[in-house]
C-alpha atoms as an extended CHARMM CRD file, in Angstrom:
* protein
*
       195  EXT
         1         1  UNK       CA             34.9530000000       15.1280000000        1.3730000000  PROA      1               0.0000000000
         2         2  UNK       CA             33.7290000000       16.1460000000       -2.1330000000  PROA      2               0.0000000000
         3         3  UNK       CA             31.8780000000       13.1790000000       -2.4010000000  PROA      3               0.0000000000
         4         4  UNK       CA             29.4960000000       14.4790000000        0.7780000000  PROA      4               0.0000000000
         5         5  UNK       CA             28.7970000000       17.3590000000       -1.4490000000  PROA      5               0.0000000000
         6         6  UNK       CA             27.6050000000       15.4210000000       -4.2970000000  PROA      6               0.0000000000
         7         7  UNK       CA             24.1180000000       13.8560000000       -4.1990000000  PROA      7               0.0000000000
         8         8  UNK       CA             23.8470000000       11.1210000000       -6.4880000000  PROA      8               0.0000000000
         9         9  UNK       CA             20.4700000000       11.4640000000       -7.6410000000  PROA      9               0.0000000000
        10        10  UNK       CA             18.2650000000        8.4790000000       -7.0310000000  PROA      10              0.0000000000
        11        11  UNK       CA             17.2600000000        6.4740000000      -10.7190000000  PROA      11              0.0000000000
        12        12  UNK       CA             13.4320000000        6.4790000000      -11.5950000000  PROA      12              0.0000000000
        13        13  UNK       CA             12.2310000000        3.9740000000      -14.2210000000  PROA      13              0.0000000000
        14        14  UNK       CA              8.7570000000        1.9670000000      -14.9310000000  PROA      14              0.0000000000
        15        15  UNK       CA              7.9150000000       -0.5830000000      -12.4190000000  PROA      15              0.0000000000
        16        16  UNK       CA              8.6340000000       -4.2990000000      -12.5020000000  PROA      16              0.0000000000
        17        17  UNK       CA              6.8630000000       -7.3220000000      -11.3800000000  PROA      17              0.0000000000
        18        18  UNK       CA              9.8600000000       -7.9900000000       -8.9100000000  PROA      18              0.0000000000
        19        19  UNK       CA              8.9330000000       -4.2540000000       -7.2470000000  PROA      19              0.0000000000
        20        20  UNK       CA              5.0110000000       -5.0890000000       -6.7750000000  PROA      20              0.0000000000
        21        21  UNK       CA              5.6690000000       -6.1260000000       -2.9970000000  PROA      21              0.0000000000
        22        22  UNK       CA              8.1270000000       -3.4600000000       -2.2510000000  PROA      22              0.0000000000
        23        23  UNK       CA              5.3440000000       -0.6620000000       -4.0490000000  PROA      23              0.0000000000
        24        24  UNK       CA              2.8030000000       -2.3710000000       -1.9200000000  PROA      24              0.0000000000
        25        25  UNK       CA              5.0710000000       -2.1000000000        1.2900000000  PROA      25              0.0000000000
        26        26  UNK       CA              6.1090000000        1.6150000000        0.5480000000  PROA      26              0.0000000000
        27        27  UNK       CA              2.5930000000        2.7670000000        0.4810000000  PROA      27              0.0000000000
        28        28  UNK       CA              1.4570000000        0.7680000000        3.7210000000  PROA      28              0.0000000000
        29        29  UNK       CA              3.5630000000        2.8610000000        5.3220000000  PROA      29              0.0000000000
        30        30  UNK       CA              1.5420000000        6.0120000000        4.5680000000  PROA      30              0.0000000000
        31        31  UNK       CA             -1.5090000000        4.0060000000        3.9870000000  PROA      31              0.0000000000
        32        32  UNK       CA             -1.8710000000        3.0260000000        7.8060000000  PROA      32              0.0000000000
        33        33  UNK       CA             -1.2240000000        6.3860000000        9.0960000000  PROA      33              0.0000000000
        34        34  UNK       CA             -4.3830000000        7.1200000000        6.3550000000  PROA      34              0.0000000000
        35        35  UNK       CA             -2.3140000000        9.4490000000        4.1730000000  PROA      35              0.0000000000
        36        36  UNK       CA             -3.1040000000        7.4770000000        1.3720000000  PROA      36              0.0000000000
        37        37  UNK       CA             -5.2990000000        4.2140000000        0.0160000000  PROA      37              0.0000000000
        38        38  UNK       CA             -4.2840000000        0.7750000000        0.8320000000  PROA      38              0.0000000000
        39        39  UNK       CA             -2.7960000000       -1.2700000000       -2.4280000000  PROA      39              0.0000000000
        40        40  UNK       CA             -2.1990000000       -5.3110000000       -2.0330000000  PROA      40              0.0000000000
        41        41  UNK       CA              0.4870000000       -6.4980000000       -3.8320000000  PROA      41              0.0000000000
        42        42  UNK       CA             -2.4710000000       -8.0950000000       -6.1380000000  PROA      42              0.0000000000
        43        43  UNK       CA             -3.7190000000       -4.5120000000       -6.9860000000  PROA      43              0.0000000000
        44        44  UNK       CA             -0.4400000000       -2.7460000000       -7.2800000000  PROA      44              0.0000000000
        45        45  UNK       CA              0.5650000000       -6.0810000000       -9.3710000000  PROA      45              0.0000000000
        46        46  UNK       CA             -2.9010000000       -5.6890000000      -12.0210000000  PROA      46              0.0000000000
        47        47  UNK       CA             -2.2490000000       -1.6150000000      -12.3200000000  PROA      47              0.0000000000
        48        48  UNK       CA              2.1070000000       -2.6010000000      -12.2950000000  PROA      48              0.0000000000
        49        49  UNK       CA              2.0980000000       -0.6740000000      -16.4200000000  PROA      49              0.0000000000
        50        50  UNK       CA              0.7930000000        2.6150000000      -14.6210000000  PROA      50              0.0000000000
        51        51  UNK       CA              3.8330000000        2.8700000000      -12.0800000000  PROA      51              0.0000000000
        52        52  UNK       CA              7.0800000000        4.6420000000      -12.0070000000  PROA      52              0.0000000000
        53        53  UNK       CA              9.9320000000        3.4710000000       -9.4730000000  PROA      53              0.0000000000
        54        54  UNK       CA             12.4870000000        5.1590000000       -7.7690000000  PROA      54              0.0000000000
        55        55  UNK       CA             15.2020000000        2.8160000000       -6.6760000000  PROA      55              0.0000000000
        56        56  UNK       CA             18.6400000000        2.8250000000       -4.6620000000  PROA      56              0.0000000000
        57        57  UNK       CA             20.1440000000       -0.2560000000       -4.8120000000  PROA      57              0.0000000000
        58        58  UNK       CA             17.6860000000       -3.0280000000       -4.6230000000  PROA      58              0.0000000000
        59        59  UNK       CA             15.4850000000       -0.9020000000       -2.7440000000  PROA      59              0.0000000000
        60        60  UNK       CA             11.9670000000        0.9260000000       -4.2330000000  PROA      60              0.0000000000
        61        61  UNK       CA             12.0850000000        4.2230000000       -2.8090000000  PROA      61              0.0000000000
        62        62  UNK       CA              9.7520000000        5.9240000000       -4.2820000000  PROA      62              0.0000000000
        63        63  UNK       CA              6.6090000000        5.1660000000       -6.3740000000  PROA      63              0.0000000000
        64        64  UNK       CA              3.8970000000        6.8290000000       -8.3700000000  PROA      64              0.0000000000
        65        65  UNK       CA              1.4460000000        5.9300000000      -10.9000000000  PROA      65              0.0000000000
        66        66  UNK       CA             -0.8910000000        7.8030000000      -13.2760000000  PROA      66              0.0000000000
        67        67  UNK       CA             -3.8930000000        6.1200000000      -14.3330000000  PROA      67              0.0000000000
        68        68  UNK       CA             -6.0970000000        7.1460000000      -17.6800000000  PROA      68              0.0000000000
        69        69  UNK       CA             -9.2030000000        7.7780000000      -16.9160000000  PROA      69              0.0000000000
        70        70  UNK       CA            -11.1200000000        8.9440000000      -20.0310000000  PROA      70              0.0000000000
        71        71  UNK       CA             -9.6520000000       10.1650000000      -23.1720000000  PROA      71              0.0000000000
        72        72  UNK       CA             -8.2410000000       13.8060000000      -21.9870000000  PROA      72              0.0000000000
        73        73  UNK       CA             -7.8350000000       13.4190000000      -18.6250000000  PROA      73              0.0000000000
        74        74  UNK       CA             -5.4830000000       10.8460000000      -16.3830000000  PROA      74              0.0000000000
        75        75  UNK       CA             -5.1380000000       10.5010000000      -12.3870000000  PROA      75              0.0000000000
        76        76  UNK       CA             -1.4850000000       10.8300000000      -10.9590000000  PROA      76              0.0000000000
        77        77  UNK       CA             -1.8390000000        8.9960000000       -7.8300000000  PROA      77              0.0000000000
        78        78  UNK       CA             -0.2440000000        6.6230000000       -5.3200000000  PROA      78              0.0000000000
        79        79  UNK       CA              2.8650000000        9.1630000000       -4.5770000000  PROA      79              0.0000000000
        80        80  UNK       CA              5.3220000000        7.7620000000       -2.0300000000  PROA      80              0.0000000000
        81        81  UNK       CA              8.6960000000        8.4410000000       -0.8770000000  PROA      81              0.0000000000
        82        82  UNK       CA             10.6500000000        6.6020000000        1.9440000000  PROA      82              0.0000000000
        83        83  UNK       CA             10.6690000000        9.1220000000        4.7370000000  PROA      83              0.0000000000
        84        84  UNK       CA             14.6880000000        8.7760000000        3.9710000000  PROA      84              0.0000000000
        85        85  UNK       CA             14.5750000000       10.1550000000        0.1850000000  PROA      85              0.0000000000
        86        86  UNK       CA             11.7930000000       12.6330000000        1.1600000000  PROA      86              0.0000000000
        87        87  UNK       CA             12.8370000000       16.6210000000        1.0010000000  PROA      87              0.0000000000
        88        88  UNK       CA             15.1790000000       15.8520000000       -2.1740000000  PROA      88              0.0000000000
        89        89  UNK       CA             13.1200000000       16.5320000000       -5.2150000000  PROA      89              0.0000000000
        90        90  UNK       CA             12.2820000000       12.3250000000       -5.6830000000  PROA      90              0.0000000000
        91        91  UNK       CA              8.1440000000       13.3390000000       -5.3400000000  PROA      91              0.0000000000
        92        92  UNK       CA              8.5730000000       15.7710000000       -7.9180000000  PROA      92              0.0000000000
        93        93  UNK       CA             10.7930000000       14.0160000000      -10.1740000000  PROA      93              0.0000000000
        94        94  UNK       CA              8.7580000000       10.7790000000       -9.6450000000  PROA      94              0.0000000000
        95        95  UNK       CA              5.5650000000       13.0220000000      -10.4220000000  PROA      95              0.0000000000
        96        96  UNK       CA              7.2470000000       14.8120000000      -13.7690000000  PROA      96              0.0000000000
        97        97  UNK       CA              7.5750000000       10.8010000000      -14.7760000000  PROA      97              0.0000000000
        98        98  UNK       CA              4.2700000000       10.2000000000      -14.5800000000  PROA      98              0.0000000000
        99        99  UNK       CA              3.4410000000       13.2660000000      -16.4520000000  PROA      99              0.0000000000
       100       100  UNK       CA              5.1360000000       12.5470000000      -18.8440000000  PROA      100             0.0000000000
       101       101  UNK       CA              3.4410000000        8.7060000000      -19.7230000000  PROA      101             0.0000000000
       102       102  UNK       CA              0.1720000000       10.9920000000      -19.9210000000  PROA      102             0.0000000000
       103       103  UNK       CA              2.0250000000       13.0920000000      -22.0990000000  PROA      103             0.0000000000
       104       104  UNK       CA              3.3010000000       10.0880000000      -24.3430000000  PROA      104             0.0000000000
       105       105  UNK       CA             -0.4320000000        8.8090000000      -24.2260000000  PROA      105             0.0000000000
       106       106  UNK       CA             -1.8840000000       12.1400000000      -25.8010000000  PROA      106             0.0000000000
       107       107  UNK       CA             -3.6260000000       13.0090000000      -22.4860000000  PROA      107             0.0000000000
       108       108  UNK       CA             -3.5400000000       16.5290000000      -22.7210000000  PROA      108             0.0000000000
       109       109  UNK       CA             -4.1110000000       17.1510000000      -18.4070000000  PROA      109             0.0000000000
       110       110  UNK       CA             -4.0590000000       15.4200000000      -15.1710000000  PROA      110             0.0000000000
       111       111  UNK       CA             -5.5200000000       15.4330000000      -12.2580000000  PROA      111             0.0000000000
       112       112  UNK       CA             -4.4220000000       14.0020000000       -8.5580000000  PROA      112             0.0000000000
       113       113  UNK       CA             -6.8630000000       13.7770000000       -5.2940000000  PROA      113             0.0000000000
       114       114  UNK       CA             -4.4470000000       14.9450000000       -2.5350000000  PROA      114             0.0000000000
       115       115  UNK       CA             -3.5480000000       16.1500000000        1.1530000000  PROA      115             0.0000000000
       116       116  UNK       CA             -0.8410000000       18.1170000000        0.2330000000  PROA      116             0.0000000000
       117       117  UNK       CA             -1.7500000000       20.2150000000       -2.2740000000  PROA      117             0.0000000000
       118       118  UNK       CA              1.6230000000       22.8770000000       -1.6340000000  PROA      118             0.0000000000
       119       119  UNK       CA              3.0460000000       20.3350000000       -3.5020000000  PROA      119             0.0000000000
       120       120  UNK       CA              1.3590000000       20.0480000000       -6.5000000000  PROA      120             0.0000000000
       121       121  UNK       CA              0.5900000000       23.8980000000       -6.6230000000  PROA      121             0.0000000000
       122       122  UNK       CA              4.0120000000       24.1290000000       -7.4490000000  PROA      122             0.0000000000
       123       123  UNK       CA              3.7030000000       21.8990000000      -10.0790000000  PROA      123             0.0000000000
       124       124  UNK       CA              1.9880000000       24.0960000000      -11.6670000000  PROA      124             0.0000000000
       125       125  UNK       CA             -1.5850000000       22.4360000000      -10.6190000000  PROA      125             0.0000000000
       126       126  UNK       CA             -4.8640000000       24.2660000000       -9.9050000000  PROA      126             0.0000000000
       127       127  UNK       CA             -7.4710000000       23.5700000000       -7.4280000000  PROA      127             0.0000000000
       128       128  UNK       CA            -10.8500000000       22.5270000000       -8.8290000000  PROA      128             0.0000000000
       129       129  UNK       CA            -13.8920000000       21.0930000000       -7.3470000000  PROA      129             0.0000000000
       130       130  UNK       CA            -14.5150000000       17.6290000000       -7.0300000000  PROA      130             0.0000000000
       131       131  UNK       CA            -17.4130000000       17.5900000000       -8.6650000000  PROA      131             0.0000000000
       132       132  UNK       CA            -15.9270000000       18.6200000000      -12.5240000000  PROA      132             0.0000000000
       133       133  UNK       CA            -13.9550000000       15.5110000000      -11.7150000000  PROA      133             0.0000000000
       134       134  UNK       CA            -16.0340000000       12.6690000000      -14.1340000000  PROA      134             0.0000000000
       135       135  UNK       CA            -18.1340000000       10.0640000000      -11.9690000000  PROA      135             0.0000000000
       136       136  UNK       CA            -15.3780000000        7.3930000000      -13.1620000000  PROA      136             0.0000000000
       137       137  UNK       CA            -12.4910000000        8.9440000000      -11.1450000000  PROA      137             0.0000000000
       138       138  UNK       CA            -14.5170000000        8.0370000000       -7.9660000000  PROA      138             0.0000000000
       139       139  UNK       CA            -14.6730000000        4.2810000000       -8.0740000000  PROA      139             0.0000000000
       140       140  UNK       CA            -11.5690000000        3.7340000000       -5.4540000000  PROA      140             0.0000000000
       141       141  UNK       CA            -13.3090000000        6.2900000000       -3.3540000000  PROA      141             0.0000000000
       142       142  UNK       CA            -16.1780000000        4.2200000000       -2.3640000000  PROA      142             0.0000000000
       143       143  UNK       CA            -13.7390000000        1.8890000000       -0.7690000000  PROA      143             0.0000000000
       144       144  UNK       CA            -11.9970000000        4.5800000000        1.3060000000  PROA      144             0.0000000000
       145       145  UNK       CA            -13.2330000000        4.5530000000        5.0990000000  PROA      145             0.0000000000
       146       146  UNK       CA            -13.1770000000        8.1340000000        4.7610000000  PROA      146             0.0000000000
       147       147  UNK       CA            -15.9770000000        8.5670000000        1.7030000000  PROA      147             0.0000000000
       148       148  UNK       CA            -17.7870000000       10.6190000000        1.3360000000  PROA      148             0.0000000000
       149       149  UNK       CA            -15.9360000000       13.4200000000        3.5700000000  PROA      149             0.0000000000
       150       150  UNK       CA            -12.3880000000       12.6840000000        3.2500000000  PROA      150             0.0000000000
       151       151  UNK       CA            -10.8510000000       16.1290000000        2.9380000000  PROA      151             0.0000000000
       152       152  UNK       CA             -8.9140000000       15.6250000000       -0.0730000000  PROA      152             0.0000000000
       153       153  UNK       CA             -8.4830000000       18.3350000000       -2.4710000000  PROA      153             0.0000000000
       154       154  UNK       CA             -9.1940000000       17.9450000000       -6.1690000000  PROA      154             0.0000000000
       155       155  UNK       CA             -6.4820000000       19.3850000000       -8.7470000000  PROA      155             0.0000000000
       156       156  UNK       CA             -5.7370000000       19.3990000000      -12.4090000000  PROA      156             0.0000000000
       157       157  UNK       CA             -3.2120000000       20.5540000000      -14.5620000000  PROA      157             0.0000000000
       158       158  UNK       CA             -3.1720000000       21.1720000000      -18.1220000000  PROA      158             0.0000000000
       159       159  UNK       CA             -0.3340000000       20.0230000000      -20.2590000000  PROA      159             0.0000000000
       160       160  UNK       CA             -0.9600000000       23.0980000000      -23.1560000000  PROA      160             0.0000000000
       161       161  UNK       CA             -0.6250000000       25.5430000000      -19.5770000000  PROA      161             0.0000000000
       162       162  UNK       CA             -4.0880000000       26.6370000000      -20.1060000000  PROA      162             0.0000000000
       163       163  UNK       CA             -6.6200000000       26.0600000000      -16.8010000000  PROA      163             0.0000000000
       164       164  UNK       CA            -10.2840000000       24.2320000000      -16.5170000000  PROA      164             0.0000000000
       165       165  UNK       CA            -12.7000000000       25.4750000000      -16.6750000000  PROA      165             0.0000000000
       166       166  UNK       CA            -13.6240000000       24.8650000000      -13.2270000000  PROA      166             0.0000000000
       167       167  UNK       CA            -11.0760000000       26.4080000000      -10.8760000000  PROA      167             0.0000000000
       168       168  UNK       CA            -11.6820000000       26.4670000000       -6.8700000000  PROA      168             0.0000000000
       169       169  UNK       CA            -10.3670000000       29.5550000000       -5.0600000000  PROA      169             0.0000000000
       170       170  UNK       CA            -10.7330000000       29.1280000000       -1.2130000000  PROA      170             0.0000000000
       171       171  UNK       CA            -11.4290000000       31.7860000000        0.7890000000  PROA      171             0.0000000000
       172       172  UNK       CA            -13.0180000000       32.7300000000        4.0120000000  PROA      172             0.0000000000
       173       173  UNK       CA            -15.9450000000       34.5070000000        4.7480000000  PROA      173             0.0000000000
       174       174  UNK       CA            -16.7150000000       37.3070000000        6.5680000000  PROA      174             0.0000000000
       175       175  UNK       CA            -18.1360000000       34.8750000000        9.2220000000  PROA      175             0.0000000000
       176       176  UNK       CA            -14.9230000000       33.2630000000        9.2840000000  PROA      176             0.0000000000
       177       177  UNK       CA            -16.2700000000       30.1450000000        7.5590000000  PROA      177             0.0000000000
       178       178  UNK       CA            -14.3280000000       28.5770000000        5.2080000000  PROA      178             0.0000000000
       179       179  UNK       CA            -15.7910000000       29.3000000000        1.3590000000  PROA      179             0.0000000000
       180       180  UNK       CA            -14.8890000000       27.9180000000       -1.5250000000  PROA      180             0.0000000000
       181       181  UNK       CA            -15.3610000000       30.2150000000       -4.4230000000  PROA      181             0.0000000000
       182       182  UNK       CA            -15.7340000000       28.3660000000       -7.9790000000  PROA      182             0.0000000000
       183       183  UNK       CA            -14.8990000000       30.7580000000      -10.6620000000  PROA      183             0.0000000000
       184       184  UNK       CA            -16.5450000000       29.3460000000      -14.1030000000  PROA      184             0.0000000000
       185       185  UNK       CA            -13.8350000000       30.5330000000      -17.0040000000  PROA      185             0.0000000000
       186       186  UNK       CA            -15.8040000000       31.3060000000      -20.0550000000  PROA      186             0.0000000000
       187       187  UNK       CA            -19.1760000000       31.0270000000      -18.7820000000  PROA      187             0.0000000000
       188       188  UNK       CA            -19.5180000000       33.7670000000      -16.3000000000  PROA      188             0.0000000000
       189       189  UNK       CA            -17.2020000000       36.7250000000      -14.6270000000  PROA      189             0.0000000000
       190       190  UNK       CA            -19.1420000000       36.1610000000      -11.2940000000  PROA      190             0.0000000000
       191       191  UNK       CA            -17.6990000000       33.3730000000       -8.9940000000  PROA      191             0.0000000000
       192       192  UNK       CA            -20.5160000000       31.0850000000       -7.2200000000  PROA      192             0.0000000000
       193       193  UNK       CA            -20.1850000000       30.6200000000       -3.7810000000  PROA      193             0.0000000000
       194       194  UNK       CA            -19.9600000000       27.0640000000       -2.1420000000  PROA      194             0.0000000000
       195       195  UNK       CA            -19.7310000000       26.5230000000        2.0130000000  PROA      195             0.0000000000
């Protein structure tokens, strides 16, 4: 009975070659219901350095990667859990790993295009617009059937626990329109108004 109580927690570790086809079969899963970009095994296989593994058994049950980008700033991306790990802490734990490469790399902040941005928010990431994002972080995008309009939502978050310059406060009008308010740290106490 005590052993019910007790949750072994699921390993994480960098990926393998041996996982390639199970990463690539993890994300289908979310990929096909368009939650996420398709990866072959080919892709998932040339980027294999950038990924962190969760695993029970044999079995990859969870995946993420994070991706350099330039020299400050990396892309966490390619979060999946099996529906059956998800609502125990493996996305954030499998998240904190990837982090943490950056971290080892001397990125000092990371950013993630997402749906579910709840769940980085409590990660301690901040909205931004798309557009402080550098032109590089947008070449998968072109490839998405959803560019240019896809309805992700842009957020970084700084290692030192400072935030960019750039943060993106929604709001809604007075018309009831959505608004995005941009408040520019630094440079101006007024935000500018985006629809």
């Amino acid at each position: 009975m005590l052993e019910e109580l007790i949750e072994v927690q699921v390993p994480i570790r960098l990926a393998r070659p041996e996982d390639a086809m199970q990463i690539h079969l993890l994300i289908e899963q979310f990929a096909d219901r368009d939650e996420m970009l398709h990866r072959s095994t080919e892709e998932v296989l040339q980027s294999l350095g950038d990924y962190s593994v969760a695993y029970s058994g044999d079995e990859v049950v969870g995946c993420c990667a994070v991706q350099v980008c330039t020299d400050d700033l990396a892309e966490i991306k390619g979060l999946a859990v099996a529906p059956s790990q998800q609502g125990k802490g493996l996305g954030r734990r499998l998240v904190e790993a990837c982090e943490e490469q950056a971290r080892l790399q001397g990125v000092p902040r990371v950013f993630c295009l997402t749906y579910v941005p709840e769940f980085f928010g409590k990660m301690g990431y901040h909205l931004v617009d798309k557009v402080s994002l550098p032109h590089k972080v947008w070449n998968e995008c072109l490839f998405c059937n959803k560019y240019p309009i896809c309805g992700e939502e842009a957020m970084v978050k700084r290692f030192d626990g400072g935030t960019d310059p750039l943060v993106a406060m929604h709001s809604v009008g007075a018309d009831g329109r959505p608004v995005t308010l941009l408040r520019i740290l630094g440079v101006t106490g007024h935000p500018i108004i985006r629809r």
